[in-house]
CHARMM-style PDB file with segment names, atoms N, HN, CA, C and O in Angstrom:
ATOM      1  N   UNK     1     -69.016  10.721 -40.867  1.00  0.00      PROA
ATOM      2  CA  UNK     1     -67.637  10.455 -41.205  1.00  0.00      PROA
ATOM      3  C   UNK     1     -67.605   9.891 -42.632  1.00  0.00      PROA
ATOM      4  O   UNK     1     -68.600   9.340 -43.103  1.00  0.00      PROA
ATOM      5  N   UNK     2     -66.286  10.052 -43.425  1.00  0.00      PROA
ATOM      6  HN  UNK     2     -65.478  10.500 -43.043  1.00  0.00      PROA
ATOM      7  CA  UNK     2     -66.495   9.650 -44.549  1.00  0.00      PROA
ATOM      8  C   UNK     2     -64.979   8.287 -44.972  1.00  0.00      PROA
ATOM      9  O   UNK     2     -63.796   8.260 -44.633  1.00  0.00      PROA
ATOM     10  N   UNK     3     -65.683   7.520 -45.679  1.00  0.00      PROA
ATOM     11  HN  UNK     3     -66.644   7.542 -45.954  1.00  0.00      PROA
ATOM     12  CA  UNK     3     -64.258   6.744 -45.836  1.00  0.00      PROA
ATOM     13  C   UNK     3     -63.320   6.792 -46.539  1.00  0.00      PROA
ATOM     14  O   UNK     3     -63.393   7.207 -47.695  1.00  0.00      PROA
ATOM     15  N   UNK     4     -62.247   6.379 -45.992  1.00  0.00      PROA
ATOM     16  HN  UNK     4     -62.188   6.042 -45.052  1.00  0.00      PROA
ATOM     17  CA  UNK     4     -60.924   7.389 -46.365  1.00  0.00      PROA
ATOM     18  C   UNK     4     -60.435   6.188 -47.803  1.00  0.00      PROA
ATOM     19  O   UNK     4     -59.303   6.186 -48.287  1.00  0.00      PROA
ATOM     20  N   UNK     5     -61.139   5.614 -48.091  1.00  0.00      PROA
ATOM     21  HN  UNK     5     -62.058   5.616 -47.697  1.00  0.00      PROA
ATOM     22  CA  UNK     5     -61.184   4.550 -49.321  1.00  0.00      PROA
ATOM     23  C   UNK     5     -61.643   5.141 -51.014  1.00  0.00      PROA
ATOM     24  O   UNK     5     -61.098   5.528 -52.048  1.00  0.00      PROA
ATOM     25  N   UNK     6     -62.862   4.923 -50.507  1.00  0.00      PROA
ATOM     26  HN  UNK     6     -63.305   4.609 -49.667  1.00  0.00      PROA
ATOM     27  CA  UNK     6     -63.957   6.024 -51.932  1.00  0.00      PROA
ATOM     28  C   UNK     6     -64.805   6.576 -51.397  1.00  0.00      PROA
ATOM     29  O   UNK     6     -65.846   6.190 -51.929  1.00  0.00      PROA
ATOM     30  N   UNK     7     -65.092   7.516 -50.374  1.00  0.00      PROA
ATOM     31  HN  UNK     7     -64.246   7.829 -49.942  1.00  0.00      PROA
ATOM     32  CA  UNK     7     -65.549   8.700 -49.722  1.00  0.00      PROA
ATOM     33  C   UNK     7     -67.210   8.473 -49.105  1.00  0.00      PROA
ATOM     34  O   UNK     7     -68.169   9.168 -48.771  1.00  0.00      PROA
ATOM     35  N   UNK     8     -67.004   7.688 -49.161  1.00  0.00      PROA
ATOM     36  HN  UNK     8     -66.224   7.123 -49.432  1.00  0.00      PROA
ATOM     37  CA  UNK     8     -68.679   7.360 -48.908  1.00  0.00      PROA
ATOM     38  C   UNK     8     -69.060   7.394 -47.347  1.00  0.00      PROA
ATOM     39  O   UNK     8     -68.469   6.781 -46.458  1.00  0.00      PROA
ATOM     40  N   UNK     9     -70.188   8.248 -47.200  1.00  0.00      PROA
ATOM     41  HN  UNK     9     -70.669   8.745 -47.922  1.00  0.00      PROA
ATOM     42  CA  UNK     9     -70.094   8.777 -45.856  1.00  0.00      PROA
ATOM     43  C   UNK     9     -70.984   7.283 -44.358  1.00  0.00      PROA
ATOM     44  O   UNK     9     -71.952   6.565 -44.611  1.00  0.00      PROA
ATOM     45  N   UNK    10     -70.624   7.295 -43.734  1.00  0.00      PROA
ATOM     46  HN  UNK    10     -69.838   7.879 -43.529  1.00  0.00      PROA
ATOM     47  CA  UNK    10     -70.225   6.075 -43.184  1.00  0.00      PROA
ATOM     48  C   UNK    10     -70.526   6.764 -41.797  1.00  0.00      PROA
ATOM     49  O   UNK    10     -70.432   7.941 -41.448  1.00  0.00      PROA
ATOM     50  N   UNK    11     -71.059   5.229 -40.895  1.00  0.00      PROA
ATOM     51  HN  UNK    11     -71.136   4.273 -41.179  1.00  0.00      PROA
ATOM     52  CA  UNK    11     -71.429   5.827 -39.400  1.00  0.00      PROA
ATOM     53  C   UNK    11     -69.900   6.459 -38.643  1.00  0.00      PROA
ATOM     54  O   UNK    11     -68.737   6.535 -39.042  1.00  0.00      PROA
ATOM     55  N   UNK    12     -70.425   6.744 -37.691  1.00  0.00      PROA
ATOM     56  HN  UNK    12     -71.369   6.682 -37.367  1.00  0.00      PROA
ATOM     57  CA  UNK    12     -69.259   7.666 -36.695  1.00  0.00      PROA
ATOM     58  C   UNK    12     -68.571   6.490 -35.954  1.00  0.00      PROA
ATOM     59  O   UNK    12     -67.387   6.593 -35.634  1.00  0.00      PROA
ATOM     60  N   UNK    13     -69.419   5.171 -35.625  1.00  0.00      PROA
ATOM     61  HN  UNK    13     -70.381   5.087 -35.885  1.00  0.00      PROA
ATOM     62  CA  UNK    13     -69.084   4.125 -35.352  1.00  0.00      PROA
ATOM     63  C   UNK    13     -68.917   2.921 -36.247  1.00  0.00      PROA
ATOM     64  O   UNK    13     -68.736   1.775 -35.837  1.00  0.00      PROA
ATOM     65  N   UNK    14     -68.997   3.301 -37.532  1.00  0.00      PROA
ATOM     66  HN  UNK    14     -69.144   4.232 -37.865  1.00  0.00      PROA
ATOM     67  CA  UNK    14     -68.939   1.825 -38.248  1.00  0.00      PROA
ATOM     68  C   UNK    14     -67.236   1.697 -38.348  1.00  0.00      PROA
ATOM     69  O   UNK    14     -66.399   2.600 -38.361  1.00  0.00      PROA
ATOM     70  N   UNK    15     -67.103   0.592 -38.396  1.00  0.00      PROA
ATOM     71  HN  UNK    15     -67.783  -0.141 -38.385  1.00  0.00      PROA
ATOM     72  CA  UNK    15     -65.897   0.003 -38.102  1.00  0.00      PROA
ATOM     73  C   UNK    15     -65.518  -0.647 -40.039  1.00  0.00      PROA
ATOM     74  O   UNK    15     -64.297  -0.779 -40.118  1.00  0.00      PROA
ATOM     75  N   UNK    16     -65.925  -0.873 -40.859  1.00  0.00      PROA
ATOM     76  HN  UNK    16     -66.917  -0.766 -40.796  1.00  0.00      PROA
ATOM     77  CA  UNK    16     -65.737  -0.760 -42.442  1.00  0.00      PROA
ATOM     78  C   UNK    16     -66.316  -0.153 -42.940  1.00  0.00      PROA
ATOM     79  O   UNK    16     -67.286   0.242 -42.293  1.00  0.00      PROA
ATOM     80  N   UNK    17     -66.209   0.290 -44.169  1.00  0.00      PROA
ATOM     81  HN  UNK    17     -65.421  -0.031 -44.694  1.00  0.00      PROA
ATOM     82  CA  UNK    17     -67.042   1.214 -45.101  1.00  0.00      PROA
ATOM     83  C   UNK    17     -68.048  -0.271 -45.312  1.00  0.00      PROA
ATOM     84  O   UNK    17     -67.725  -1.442 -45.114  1.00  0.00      PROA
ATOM     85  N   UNK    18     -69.382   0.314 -45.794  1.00  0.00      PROA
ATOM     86  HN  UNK    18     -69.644   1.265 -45.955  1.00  0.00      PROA
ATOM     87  CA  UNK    18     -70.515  -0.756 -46.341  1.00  0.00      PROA
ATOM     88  C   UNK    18     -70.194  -0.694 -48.019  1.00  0.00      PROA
ATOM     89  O   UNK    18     -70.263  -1.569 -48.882  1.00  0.00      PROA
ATOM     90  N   UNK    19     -69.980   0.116 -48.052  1.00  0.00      PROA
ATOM     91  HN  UNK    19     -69.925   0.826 -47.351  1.00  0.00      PROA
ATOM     92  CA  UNK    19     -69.772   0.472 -49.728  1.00  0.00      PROA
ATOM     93  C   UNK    19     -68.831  -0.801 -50.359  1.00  0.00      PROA
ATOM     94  O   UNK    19     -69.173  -1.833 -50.937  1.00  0.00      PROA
ATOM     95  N   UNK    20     -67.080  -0.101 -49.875  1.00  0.00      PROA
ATOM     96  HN  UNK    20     -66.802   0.737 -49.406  1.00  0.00      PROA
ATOM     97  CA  UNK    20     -65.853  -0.766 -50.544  1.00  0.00      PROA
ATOM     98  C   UNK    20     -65.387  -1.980 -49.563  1.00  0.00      PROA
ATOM     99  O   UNK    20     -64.843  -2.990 -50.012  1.00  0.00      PROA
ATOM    100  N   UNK    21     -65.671  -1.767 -48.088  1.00  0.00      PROA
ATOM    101  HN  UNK    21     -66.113  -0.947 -47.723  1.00  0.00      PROA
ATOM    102  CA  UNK    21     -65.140  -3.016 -47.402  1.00  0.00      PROA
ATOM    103  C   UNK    21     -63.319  -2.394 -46.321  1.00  0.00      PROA
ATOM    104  O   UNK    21     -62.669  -3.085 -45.536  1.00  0.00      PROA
ATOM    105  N   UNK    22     -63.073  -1.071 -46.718  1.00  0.00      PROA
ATOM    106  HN  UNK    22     -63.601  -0.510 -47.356  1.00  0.00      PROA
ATOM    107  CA  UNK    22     -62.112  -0.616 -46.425  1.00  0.00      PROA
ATOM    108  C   UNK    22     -62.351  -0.266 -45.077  1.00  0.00      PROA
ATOM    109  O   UNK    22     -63.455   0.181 -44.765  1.00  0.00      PROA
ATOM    110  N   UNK    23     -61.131  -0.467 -43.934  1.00  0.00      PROA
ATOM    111  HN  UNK    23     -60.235  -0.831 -44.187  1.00  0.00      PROA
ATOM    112  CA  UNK    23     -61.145   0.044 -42.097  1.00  0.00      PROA
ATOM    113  C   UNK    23     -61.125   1.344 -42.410  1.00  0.00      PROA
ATOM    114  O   UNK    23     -60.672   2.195 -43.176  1.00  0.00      PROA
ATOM    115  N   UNK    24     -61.976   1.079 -41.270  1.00  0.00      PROA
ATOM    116  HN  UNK    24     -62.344   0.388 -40.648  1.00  0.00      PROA
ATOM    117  CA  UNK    24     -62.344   2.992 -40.675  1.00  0.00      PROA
ATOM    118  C   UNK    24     -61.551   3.468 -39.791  1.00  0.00      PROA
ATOM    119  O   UNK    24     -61.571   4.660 -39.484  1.00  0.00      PROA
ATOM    120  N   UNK    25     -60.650   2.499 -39.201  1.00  0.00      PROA
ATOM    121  HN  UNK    25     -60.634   1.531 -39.450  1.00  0.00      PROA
ATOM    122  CA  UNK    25     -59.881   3.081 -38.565  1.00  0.00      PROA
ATOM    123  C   UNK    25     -58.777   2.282 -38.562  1.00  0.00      PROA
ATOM    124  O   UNK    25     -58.802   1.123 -38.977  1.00  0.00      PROA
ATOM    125  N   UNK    26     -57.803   2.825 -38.119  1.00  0.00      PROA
ATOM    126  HN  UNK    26     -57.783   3.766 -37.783  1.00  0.00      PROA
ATOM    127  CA  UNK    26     -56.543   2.445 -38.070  1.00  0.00      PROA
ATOM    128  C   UNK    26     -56.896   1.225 -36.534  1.00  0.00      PROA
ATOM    129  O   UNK    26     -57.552   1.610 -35.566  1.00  0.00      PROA
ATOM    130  N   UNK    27     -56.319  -0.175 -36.635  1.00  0.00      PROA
ATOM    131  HN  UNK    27     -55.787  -0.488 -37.422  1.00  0.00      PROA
ATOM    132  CA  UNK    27     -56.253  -1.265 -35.777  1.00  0.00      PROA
ATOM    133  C   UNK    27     -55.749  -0.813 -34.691  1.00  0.00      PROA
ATOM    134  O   UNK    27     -54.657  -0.279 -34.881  1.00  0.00      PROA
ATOM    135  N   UNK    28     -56.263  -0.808 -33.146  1.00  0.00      PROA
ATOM    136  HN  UNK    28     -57.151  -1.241 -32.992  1.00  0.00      PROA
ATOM    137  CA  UNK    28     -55.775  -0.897 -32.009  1.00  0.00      PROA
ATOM    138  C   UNK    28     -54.647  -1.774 -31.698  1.00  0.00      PROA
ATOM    139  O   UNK    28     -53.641  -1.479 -31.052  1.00  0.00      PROA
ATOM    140  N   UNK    29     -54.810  -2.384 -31.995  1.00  0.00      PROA
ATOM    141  HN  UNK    29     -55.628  -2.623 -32.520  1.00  0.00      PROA
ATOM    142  CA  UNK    29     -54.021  -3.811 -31.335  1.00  0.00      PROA
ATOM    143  C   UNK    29     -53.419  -4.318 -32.797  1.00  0.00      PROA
ATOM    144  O   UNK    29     -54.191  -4.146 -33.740  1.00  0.00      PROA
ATOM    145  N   UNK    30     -51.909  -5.029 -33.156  1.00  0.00      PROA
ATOM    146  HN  UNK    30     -51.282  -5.169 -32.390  1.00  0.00      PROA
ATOM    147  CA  UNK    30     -51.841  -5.486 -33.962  1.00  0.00      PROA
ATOM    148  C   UNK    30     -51.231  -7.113 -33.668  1.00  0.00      PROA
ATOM    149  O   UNK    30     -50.708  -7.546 -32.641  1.00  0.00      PROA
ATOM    150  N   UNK    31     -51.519  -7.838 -35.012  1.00  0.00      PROA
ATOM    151  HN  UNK    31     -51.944  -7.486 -35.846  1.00  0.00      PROA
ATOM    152  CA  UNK    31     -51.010  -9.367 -34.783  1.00  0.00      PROA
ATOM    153  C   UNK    31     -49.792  -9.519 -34.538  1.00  0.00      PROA
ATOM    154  O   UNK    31     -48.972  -8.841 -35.157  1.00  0.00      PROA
ATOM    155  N   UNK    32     -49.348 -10.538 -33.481  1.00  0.00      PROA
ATOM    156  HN  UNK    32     -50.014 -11.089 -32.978  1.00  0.00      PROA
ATOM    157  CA  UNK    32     -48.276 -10.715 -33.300  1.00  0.00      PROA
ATOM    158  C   UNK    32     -46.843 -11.564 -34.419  1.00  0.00      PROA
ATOM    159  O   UNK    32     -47.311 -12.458 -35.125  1.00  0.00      PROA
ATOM    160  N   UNK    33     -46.416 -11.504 -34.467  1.00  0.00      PROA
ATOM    161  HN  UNK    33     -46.036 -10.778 -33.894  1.00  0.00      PROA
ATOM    162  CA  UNK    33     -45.596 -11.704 -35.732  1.00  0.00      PROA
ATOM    163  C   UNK    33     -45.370 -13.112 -35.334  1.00  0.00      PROA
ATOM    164  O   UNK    33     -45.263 -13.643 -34.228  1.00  0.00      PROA
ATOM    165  N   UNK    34     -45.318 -13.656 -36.772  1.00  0.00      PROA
ATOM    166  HN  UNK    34     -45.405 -13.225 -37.671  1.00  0.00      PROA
ATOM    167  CA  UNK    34     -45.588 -14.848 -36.546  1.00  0.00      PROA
ATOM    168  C   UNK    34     -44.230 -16.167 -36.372  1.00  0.00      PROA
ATOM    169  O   UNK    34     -43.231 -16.159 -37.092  1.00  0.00      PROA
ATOM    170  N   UNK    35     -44.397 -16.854 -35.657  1.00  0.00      PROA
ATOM    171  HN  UNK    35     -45.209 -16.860 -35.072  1.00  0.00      PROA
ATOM    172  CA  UNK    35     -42.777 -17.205 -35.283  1.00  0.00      PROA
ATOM    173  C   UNK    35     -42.452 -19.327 -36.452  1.00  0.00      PROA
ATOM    174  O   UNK    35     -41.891 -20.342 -36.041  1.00  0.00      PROA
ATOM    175  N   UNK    36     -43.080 -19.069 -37.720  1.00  0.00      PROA
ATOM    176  HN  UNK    36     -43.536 -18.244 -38.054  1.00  0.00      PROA
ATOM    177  CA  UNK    36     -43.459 -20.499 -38.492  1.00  0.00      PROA
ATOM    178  C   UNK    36     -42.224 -20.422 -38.507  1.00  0.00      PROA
ATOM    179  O   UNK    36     -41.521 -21.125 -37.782  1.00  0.00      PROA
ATOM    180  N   UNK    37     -41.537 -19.128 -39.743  1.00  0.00      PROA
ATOM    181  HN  UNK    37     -42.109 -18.557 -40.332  1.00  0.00      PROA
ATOM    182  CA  UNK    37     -40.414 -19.329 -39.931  1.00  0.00      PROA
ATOM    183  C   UNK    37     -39.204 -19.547 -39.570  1.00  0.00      PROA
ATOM    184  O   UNK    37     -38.268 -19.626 -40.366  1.00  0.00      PROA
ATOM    185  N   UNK    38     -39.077 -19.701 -37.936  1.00  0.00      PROA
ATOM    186  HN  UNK    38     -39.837 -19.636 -37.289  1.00  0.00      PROA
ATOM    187  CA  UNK    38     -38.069 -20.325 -36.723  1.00  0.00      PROA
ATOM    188  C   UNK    38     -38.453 -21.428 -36.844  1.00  0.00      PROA
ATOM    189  O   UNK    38     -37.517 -22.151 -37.185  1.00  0.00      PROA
ATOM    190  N   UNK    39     -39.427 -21.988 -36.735  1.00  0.00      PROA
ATOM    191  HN  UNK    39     -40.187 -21.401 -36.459  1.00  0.00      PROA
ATOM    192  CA  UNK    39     -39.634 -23.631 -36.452  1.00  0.00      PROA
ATOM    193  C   UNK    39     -38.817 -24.289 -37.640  1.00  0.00      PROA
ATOM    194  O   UNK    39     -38.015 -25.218 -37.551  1.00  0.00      PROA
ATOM    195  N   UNK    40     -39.186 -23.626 -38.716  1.00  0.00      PROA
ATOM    196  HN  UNK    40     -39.838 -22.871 -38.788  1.00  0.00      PROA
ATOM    197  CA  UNK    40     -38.543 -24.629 -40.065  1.00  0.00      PROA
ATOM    198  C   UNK    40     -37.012 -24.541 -40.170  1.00  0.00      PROA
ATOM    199  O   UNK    40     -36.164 -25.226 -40.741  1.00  0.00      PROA
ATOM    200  N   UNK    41     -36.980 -23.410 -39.381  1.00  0.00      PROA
ATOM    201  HN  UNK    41     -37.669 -22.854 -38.917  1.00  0.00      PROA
ATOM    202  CA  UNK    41     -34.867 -23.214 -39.380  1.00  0.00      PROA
ATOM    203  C   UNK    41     -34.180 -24.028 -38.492  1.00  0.00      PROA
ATOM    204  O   UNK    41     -32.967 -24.234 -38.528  1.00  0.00      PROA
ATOM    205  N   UNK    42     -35.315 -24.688 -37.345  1.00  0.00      PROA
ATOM    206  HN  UNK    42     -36.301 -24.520 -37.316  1.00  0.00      PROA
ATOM    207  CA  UNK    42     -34.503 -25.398 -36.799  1.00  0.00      PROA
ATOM    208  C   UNK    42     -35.146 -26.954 -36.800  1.00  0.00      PROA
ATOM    209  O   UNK    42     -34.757 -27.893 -36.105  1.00  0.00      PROA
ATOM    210  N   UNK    43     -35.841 -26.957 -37.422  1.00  0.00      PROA
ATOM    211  HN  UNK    43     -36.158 -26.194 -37.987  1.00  0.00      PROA
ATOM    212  CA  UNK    43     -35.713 -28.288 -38.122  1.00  0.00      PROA
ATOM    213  C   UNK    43     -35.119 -28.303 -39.181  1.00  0.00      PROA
ATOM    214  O   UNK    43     -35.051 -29.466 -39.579  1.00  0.00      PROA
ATOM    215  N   UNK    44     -34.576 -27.506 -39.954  1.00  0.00      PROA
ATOM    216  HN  UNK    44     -34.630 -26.561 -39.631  1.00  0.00      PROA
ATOM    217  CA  UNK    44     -33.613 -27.463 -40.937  1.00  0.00      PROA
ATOM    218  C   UNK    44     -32.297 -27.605 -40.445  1.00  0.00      PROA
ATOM    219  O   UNK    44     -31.572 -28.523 -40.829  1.00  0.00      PROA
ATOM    220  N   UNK    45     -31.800 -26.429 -39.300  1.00  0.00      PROA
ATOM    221  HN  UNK    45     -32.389 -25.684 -38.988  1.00  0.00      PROA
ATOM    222  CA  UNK    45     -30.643 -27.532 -38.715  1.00  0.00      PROA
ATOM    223  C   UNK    45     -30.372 -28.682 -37.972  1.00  0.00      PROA
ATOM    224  O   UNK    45     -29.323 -29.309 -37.816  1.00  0.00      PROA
ATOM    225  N   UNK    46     -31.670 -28.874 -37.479  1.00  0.00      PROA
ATOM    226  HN  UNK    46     -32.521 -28.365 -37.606  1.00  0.00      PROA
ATOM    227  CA  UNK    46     -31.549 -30.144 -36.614  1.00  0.00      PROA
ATOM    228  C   UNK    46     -31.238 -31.475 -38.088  1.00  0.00      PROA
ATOM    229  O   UNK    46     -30.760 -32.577 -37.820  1.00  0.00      PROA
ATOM    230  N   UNK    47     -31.526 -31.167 -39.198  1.00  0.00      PROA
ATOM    231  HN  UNK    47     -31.914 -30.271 -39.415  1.00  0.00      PROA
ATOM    232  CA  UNK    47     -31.295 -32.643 -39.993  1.00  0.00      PROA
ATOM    233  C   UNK    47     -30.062 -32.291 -40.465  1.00  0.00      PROA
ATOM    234  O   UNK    47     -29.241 -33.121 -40.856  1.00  0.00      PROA
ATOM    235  N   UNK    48     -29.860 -30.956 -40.450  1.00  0.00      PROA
ATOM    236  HN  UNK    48     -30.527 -30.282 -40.133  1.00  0.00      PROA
ATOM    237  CA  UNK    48     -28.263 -30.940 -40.786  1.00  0.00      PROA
ATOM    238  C   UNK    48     -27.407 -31.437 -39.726  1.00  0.00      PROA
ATOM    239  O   UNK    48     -26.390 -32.009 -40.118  1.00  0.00      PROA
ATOM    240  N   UNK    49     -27.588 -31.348 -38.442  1.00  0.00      PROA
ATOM    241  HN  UNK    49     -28.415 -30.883 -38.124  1.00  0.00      PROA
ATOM    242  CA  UNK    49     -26.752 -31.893 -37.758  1.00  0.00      PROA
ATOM    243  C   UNK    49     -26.765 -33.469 -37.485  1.00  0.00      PROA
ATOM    244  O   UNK    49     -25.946 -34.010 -36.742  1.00  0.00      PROA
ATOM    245  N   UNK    50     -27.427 -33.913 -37.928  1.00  0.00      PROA
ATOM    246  HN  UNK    50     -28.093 -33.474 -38.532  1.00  0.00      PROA
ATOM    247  CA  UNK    50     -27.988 -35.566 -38.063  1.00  0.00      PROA
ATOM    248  C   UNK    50     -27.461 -36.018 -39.392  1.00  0.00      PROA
ATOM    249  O   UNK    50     -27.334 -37.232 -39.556  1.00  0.00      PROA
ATOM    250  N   UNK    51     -27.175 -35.293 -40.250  1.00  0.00      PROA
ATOM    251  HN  UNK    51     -27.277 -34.307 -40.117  1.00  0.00      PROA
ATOM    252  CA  UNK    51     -26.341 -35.802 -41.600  1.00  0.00      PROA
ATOM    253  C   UNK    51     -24.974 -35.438 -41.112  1.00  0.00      PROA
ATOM    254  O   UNK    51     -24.177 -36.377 -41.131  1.00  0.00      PROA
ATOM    255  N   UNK    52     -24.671 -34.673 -40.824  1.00  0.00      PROA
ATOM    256  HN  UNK    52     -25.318 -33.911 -40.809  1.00  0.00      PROA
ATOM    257  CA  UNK    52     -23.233 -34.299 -40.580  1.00  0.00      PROA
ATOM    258  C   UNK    52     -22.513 -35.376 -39.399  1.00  0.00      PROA
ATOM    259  O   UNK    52     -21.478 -36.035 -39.485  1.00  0.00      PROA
ATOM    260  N   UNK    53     -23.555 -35.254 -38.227  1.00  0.00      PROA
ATOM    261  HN  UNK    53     -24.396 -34.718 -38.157  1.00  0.00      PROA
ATOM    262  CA  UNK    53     -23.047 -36.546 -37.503  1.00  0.00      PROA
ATOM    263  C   UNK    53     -22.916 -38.375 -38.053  1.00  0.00      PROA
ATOM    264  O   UNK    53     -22.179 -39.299 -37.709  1.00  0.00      PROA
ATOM    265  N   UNK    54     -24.053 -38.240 -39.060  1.00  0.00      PROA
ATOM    266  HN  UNK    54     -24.652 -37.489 -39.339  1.00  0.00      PROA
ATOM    267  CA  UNK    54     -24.201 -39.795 -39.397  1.00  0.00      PROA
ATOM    268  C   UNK    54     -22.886 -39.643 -40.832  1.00  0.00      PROA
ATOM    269  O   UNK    54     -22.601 -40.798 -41.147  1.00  0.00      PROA
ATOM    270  N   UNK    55     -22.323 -38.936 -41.444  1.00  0.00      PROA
ATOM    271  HN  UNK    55     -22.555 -37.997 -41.188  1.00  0.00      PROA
ATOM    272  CA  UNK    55     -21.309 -38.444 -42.329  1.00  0.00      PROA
ATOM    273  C   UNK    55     -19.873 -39.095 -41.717  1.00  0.00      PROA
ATOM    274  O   UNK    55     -19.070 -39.916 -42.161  1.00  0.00      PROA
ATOM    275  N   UNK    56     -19.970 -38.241 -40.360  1.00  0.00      PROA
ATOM    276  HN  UNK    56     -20.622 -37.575 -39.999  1.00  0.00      PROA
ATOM    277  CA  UNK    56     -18.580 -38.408 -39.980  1.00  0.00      PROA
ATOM    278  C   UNK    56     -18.682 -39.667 -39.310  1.00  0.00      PROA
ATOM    279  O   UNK    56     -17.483 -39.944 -39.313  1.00  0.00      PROA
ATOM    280  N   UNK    57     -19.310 -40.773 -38.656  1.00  0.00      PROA
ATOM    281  HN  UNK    57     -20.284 -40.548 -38.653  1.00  0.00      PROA
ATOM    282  CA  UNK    57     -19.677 -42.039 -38.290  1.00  0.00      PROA
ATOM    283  C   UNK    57     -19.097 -42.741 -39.457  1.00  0.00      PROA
ATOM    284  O   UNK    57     -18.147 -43.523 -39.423  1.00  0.00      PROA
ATOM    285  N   UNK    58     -19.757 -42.384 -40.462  1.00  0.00      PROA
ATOM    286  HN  UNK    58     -20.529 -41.749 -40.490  1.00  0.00      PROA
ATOM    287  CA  UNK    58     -19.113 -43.555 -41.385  1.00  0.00      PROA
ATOM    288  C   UNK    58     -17.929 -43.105 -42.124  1.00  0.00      PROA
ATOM    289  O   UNK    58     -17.294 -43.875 -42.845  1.00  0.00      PROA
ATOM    290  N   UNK    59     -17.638 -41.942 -41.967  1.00  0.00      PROA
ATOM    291  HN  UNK    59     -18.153 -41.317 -41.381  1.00  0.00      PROA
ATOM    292  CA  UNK    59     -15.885 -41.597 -42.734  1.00  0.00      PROA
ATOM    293  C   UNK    59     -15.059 -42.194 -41.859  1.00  0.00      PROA
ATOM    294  O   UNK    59     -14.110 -42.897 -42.208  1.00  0.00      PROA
ATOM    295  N   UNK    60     -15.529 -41.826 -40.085  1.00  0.00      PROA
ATOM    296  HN  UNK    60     -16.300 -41.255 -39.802  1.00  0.00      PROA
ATOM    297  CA  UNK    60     -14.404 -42.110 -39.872  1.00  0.00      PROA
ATOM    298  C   UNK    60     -14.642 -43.486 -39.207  1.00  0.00      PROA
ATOM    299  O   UNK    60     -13.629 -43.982 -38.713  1.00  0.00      PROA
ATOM    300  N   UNK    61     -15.636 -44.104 -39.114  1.00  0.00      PROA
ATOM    301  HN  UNK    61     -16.458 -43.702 -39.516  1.00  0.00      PROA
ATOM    302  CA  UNK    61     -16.006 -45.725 -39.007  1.00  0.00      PROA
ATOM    303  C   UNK    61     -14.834 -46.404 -40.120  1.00  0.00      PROA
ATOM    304  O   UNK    61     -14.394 -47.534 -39.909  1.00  0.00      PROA
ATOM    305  N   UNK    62     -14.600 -45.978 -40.747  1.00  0.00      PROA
ATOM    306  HN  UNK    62     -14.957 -45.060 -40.919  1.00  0.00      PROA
ATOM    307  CA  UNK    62     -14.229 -47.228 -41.943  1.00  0.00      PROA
ATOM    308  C   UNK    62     -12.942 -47.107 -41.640  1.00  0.00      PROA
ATOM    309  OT1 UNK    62     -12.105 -47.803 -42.215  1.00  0.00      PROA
TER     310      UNK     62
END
């Protein structure tokens, strides 16, 4: 088999080229997407709703 990178002929089972470092095959299984960027949105609204509540406490406290 040859790699579909810079052509260099490569086992029937090798799983990277030895040469460039490029997959020999397309991934079975892929990573699951990653869920960071929810966590920070809702700790981003959770302090918005903690300013907005401590806001109106003292507007309408006074």
């Amino acid at each position: 088999m040859r790699c579909r990178n810079c052509g260099t002929e490569i086992a029937d089972k090798a799983l990277i080229c030895y040469r460039c470092g490029a997959p020999a095959a397309e991934a079975k299984y892929k990573p699951a997407p990653s869920r960071r960027g929810r966590r920070w949105l809702r700790l981003l609204l959770l302090i918005l709703l903690v300013l907005a509540v401590l806001v109106g406490y003292f507007v309408l406290g006074q």
